[in-house]
C-alpha positions in Angstrom: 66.3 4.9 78.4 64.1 8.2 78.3 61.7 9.0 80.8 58.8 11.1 81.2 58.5 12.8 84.4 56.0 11.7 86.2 52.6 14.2 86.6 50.1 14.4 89.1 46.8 13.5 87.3 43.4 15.2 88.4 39.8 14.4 87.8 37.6 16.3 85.3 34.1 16.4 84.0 33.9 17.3 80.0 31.7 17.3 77.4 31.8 14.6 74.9 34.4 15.0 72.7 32.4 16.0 69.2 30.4 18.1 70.8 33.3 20.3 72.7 35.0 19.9 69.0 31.6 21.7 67.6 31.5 24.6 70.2 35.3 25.0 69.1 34.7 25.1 65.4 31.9 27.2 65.8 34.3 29.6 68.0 37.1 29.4 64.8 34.1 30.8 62.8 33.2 34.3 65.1 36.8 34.9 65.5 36.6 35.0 61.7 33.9 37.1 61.2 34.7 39.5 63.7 38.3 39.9 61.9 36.3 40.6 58.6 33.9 42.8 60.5 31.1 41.0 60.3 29.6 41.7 64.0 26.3 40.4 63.6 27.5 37.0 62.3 30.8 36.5 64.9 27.6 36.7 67.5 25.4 34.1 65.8 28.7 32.1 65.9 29.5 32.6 69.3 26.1 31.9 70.7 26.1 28.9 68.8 29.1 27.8 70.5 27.7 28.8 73.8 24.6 26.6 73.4 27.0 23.8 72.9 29.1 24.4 75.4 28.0 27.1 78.3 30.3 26.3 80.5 33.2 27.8 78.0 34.4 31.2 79.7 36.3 32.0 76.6 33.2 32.1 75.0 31.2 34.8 76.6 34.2 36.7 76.7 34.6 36.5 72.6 31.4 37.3 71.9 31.5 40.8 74.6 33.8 41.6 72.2 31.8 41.2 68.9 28.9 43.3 70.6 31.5 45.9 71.9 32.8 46.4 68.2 29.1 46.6 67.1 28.6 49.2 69.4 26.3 47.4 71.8 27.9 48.0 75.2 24.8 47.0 76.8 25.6 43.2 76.1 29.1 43.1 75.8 29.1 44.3 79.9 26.4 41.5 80.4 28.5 39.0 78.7 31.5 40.5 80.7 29.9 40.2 84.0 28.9 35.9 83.3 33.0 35.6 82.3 33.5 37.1 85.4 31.3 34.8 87.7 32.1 31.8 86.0 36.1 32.3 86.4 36.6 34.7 88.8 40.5 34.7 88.3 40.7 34.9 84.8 41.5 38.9 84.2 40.3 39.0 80.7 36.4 39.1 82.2 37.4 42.1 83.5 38.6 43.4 80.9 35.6 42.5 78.9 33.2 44.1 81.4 35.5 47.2 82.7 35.9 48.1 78.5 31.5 48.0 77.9 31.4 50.4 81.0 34.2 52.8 79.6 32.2 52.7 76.3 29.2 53.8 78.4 31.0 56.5 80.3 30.2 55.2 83.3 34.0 55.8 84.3 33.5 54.9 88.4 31.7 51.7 87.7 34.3 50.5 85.1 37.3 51.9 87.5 35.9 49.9 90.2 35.4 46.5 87.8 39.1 47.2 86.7 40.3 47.8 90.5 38.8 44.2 91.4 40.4 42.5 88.5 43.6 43.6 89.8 43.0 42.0 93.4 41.9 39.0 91.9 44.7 38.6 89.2 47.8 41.4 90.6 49.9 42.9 88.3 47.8 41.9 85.5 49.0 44.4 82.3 45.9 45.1 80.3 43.5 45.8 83.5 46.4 48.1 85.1 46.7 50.1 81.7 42.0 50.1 81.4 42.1 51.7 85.0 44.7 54.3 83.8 42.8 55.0 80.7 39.5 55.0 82.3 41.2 57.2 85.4 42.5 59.7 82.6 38.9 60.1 80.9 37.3 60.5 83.2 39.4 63.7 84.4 39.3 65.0 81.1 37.0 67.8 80.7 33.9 68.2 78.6 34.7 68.1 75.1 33.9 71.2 73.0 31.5 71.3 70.5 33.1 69.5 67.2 35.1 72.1 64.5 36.5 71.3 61.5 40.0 69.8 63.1 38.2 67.2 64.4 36.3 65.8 61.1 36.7 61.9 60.4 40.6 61.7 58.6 38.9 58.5 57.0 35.3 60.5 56.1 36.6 60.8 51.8 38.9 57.9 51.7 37.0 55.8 49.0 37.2 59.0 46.7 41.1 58.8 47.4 41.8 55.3 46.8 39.6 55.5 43.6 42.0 57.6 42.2 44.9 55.6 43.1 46.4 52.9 40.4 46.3 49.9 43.0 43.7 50.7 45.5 41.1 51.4 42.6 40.8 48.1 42.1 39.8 47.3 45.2 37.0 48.7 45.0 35.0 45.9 43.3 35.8 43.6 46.8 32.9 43.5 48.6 35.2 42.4 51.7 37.2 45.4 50.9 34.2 47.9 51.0 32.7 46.0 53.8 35.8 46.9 56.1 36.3 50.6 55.0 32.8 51.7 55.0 33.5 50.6 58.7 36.1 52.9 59.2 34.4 55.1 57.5 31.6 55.4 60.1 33.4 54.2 63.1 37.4 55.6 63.1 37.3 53.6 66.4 37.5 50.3 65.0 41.3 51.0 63.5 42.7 49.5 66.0 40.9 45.8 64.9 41.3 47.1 61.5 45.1 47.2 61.9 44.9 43.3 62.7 44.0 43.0 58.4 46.8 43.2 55.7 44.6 44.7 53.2 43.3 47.6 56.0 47.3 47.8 56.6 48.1 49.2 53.5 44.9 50.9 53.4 45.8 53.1 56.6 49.5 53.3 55.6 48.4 54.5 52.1 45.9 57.2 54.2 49.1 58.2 56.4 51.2 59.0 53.1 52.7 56.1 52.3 51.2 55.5 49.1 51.6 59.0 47.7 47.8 59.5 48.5 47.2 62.9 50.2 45.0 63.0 53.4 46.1 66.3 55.0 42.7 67.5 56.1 41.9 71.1 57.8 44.9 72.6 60.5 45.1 70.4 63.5 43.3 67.4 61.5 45.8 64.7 62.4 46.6 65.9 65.9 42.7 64.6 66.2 42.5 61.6 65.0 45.5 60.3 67.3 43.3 60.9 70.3 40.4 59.1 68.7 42.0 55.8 68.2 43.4 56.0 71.5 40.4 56.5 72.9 38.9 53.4 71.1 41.7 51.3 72.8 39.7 49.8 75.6 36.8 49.1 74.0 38.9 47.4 70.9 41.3 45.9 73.4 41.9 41.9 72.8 38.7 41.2 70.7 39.2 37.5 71.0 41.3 34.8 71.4 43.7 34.5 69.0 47.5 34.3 68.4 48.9 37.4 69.3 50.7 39.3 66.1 54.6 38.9 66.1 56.4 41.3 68.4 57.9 43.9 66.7 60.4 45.2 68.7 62.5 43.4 71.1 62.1 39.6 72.6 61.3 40.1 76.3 63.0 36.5 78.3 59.6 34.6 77.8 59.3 35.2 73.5 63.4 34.6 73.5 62.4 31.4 75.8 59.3 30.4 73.1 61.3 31.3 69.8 64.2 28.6 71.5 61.7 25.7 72.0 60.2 26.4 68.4 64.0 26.4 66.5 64.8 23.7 68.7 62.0 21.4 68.0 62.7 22.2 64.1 66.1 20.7 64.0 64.7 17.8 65.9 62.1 17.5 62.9 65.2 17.5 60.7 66.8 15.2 62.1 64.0 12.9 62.3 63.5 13.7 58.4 67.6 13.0 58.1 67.1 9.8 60.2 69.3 11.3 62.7 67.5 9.5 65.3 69.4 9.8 68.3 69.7 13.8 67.4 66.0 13.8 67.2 65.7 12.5 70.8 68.3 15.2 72.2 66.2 18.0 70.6 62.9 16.7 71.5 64.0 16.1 75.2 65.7 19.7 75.3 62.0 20.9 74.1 60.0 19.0 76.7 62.8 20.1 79.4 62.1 23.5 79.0 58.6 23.7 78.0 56.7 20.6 79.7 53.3 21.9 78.1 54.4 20.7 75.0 53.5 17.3 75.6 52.9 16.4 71.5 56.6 16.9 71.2 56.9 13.1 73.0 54.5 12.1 70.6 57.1 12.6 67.9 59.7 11.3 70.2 57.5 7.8 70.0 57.5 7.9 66.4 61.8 8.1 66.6 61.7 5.2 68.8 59.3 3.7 65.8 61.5 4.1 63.3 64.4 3.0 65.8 62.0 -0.7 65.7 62.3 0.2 69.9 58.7 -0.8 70.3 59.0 -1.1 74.0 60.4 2.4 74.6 57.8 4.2 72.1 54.9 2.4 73.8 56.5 3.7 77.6 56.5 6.7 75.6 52.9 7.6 74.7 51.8 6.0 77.7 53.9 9.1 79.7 52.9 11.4 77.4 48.7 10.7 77.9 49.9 11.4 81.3 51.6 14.2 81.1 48.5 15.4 78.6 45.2 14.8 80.7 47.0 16.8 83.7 46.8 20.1 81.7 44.5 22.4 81.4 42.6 23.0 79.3 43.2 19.3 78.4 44.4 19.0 74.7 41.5 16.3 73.9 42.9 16.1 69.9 46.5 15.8 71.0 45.5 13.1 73.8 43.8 11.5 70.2 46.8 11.9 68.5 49.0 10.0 71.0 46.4 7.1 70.9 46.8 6.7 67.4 50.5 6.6 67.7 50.1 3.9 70.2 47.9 1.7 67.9 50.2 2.0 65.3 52.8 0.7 67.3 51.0 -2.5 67.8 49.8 -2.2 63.9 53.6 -2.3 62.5 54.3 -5.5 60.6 57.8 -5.0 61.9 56.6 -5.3 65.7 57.0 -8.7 66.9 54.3 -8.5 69.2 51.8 -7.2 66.6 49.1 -7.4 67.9 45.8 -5.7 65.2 43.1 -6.2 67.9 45.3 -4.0 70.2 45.6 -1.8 67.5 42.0 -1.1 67.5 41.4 -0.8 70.8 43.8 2.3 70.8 42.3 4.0 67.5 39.0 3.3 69.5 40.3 5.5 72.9 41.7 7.8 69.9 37.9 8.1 68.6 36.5 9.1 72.2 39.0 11.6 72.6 38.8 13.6 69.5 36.9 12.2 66.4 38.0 12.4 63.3 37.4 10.6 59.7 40.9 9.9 59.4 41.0 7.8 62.0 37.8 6.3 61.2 39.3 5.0 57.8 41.8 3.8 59.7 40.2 1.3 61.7 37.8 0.5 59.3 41.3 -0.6 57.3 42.6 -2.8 60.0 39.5 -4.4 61.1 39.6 -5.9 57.5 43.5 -6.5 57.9 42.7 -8.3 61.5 40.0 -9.9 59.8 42.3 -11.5 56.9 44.7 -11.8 59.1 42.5 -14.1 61.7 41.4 -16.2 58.6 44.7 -17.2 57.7 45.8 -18.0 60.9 43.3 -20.6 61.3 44.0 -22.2 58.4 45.4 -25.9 59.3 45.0 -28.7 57.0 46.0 -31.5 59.5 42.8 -29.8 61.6 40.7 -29.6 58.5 41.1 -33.4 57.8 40.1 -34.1 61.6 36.9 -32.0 61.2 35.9 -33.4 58.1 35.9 -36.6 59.6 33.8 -35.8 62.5 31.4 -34.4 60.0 31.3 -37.9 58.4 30.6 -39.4 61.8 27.9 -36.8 62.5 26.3 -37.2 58.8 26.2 -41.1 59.8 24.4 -40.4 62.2 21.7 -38.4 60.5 23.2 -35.5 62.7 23.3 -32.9 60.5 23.7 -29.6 62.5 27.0 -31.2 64.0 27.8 -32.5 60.5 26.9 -28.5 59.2 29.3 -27.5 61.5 32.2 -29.8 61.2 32.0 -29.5 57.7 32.4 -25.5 57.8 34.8 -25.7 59.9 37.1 -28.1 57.8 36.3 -25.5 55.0 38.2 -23.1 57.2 40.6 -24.9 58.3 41.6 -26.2 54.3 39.9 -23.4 52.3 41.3 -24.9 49.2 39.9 -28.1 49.6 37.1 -28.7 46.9 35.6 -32.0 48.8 35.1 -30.2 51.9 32.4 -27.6 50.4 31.0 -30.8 48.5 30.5 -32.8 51.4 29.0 -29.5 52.9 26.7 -29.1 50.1 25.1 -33.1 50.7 24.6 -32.3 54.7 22.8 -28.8 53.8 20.3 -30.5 51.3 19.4 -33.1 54.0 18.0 -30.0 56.2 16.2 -28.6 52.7 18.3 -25.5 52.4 19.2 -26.0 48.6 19.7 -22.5 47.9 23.0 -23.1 50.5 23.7 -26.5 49.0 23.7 -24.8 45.6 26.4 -22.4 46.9 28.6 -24.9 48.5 28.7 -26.7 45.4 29.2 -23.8 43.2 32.6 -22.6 45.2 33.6 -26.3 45.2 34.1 -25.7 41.4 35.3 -23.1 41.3 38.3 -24.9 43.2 38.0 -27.5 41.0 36.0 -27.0 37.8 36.6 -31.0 36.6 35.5 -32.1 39.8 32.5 -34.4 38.6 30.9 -35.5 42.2 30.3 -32.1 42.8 28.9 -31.2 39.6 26.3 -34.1 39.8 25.6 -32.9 43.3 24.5 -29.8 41.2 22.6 -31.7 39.2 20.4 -32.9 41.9 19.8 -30.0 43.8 18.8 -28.4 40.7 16.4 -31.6 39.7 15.3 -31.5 43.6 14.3 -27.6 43.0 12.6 -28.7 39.8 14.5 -26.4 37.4 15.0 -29.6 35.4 16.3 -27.5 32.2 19.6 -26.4 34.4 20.1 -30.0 35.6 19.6 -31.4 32.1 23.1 -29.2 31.1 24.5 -30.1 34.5 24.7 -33.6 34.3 25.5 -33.2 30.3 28.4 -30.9 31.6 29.5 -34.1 33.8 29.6 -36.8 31.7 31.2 -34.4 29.0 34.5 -34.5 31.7 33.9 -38.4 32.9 31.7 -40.3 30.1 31.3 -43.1 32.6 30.3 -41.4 35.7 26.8 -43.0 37.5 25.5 -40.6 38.9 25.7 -38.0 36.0 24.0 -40.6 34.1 21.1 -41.5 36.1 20.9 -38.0 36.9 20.3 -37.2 33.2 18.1 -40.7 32.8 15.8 -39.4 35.7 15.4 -35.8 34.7 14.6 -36.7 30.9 11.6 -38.8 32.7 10.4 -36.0 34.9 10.3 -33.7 31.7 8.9 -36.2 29.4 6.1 -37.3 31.6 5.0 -33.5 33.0 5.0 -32.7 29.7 2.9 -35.6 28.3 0.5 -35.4 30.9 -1.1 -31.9 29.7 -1.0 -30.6 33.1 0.9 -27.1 34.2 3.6 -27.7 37.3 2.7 -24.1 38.6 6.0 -24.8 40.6 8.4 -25.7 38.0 7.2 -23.0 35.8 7.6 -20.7 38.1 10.9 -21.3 38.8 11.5 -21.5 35.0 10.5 -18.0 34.6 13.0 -16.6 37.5 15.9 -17.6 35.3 17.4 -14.8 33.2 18.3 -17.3 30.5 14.2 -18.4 30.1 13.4 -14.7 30.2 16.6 -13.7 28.1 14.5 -16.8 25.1 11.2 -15.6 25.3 12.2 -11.9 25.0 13.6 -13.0 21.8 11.1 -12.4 18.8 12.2 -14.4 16.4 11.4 -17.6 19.3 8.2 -15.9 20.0 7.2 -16.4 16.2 8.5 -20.3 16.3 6.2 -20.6 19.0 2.6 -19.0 17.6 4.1 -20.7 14.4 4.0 -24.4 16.2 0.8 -23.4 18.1 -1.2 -23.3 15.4 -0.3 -20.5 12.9 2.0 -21.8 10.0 3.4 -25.6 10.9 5.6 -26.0 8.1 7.8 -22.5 9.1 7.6 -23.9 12.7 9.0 -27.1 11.7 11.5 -25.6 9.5 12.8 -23.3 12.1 13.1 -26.3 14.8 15.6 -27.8 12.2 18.1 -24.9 13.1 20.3 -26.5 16.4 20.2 -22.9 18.1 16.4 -22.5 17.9 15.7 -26.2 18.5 18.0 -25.8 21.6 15.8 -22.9 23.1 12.7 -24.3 22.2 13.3 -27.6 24.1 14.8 -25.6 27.0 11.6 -23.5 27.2 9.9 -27.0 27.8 12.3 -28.3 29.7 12.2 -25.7 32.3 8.1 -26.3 32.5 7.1 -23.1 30.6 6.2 -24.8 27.0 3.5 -27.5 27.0 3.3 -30.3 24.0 0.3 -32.0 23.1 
């Protein structure tokens, strides 16, 4: 069995999740712009990050940056100086702050902000090569009034690379233009520039590269070396990103880091292979030699998955959270990650201790970690499967038959909540069992709620569409509602299937005499008529013009085409269900 080592957990305070995933989306976007050069907008980006999150270092320190490539050293020491009171032993504030003074000139203040960067963090590369750089400008002496060497080596380039085959159509880029007007104004900002492919071949093609001929007046290029180099503080580690792939040799750490990454690949493959117990080896060998990589035990759970060791890849996760919430920073969307294995462990229909309410709880803690609409769907799909799930399991016929019974008792007793209840419980118990919903259906009318009764009835027959008790329990709701014209067909539809049946048949003998008489009488049942014209059939006849012309015809216009058209079944059919249903009066 695999173990995770064991980790000493600590306490922390964080934001909410969505909110720390905002401020770090809205970082993703100024690290963008500032690669494309866009100064003004990485700072809007940044300082929307910081008003989500202020208490984000890394923030201050990207945005320094973005006003230092601007050209506004001013703010880029002030957001400097706040990275360096709010993490004191982080060199990069430093850095930040010792790079804005450089860019002032002020070489003693940034020597001395450089100087206590190295106390606080010894040994520390980039502030031990500022101090040298800042130490070796500020012995330099004045510089001499500009000649000709010294012109911009980028000042004609977009003349140049109009000429050129490839580069010429470049020029319709806005993105392009954007990045080499920079240049063109600021030769400083090469140093970012080199971080683009397209500015790449750009400066290569200025260098000679590209056949393109930049040899400017004597002593030209021996310039321009000095001015990059002297844009190197101020240009130094704009942001937080990936640093570009080393170029010349691995030192022990990258040979260390390229390892773990080739050796997690092969456990991939294996995984993909289904080379299981490979898998583990590699994955193990990863986390042995890089413990911060605590997703790799994530993948190790979903090997024990596959393996159907549900025990192991629960232990697993569980270790891995662990391992997880002792880092820092703490990898909130990983942490998510791991919970969402965990449900899924108790989701599998191959677990035998599946368990979907489990499963939820997980893709909950997953939510409150890192929110995303994946996993959103996700448990909006197994709250329906638990739902189904719970359903079926209830379902017992033996049970259904025992609460239908106490129903009957209850409904004897003219105790028709209990009956209600018993009654919709045997439904759920024996969901296929027509008699239960009709039995439902006689308890609801006793308590006046016909528009239930009408329901319960209506899914009885759809169980059973022959089953005549329920459809002359139709019948009377609809005669006790006084739509007599729907319980006319109802009962019609009854004795159609059972010729013999009572109650159809002094259902129909009962509703003929309610219709007859209402309609003899001469006097309007607002009531029935109303609910008469709230059926779409009614509205569905008299939208019909050819039954609107019957109808002026037997109201007084021409008799004999009235009576003519009354001999048709159809019409005759729709005229007697308009007065059926209360909205036609005879005299």
């Amino acid at each position: 069995l695999r173990t995770v080592p064991a980790i000493l957990l600590r306490s922390t305070t964080h934001l909410p999740r969505q909110q720390s995933s905002m401020a770090d989306a809205c970082k993703a976007k100024g690290n963008a712009a500032l690669q494309a050069g866009e100064f003004d907008e990485a700072i809007g980006h940044y300082t929307e990050a910081i008003g989500l999150d202020g208490s984000n270092h890394v923030f201050y320190s990207n945005r320094s940056a973005a006003y230092l490539s601007k050209g506004d050293a001013d703010a880029a020491m002030a957001d400097g100086d706040k990275c360096i009171t709010m993490k004191p032993d982080w060199p990069k504030g430093y850095g930040r702050k010792g790079a804005a003074l450089h860019k002032l000139k002020k070489y003693d203040e940034a020597a001395a902000v450089y100087s206590a960067g190295l106390e606080a963090c010894p040994d520390d590369k980039a502030l031990t090569d500022g101090l040298a750089t800042v130490m070796k400008d500020k012995d330099k002496p004045p510089p001499a009034a500009p000649q000709p060497s010294a012109a911009n080596p980028f000042g004609n380039i977009i003349g140049k690379l109009a000429t050129h085959p490839k580069f010429s159509t470049w020029m319709s880029n806005p993105s392009v233009m954007g990045k080499i007007n920079m240049m063109q104004s600021n030769p400083q900002s090469i140093a970012m520039m080199l971080q683009d492919p397209e500015m790449q071949e750009v400066v290569q093609a200025l260098l000679g590269g590209m056949g393109i001929n930049t040899q400017g007046p004597p002593g030209g290029a021996e310039e321009a070396a000095p001015a990059a180099a002297a844009a190197s503080p101020a240009a130094q580690e704009p942001m937080e990103v990936d640093p570009p792939a080393p170029k010349g040799p691995l030192s022990d750490e990258e040979q260390k880091a390229e390892d773990v990454k080739a050796m997690r690949e092969q456990g991939n493959a294996h995984y993909k292979a289904k080379e299981f117990e490979q898998a583990l080896t590699c994955y193990d060998s990863v986390f042995e030699q890089d413990p911060e990589q605590v997703s790799v035990l994530n993948n190790k759970a979903a090997v024990f998955m596959e393996m159907k060791e549900w025990k192991q890849a629960e232990d697993t996760i569980k270790g891995a959270i662990e391992a997880a919430q002792a880092l820092r920073p703490t990898p909130f969307e990983t942490i998510a990650k791991m919970y969402v294995r965990w449900g899924k462990v108790y989701a599998h229909k191959k677990n035998p201790e599946m368990n979907l309410a489990t499963a939820i709880e997980y893709y909950e803690k997953a939510q409150m970690e890192y929110n995303t609409k994946e996993v959103d769907r996700l448990m909006k799909t197994t709250k329906l499967d638990k739902k189904k799930a719970d359903k079926l399991a209830y379902v017992n016929p033996e049970l259904g038959l025992e609460a239908k019974e106490r129903g009957n008792e209850a409904f004897r007793a003219q105790d028709w909540p209990t009956a209600i209840k018993e009654y919709e419980d045997a439904i759920k118990r024996d969901p296929k069992n027509a008699a239960y919903n009709n039995n439902l259906a006689a308890a609801l009318c006793k308590i006046m709620d016909f528009q239930g009764a009408s329901a319960a009835c209506e899914k009885a027959l759809d169980l059973d569409p022959k089953y005549v008790k329920a459809i002359a329990r139709k019948g009377d709701i609809e005669f006790l509602r006084k739509e007599y014209h729907k319980a006319l067909e109802t009962y019609q539809k009854g004795l159609t299937i059972e010729p013999d049946n009572k109650a159809c048949k002094d259902g129909l003998q009962k509703t003929m005499r309610m219709v007859n008489s209402s309609t003899g009488s001469g006097e309007v049942d607002k009531e029935r008529a109303a609910h008469g014209m709230a059926d779409p059939e009614i509205q569905a006849i008299l939208r019909d013009p050819v039954v609107n012309q019957v109808i002026q015809d037997l109201s007084g216009g021409d008799q004999a085409a009235g009576q003519r058209a009354m001999a048709d079944p159809v019409m005759s059919a729709k005229i007697q269900k308009l007065i059926a249903a209360g909205v036609l009066q005879t005299r």
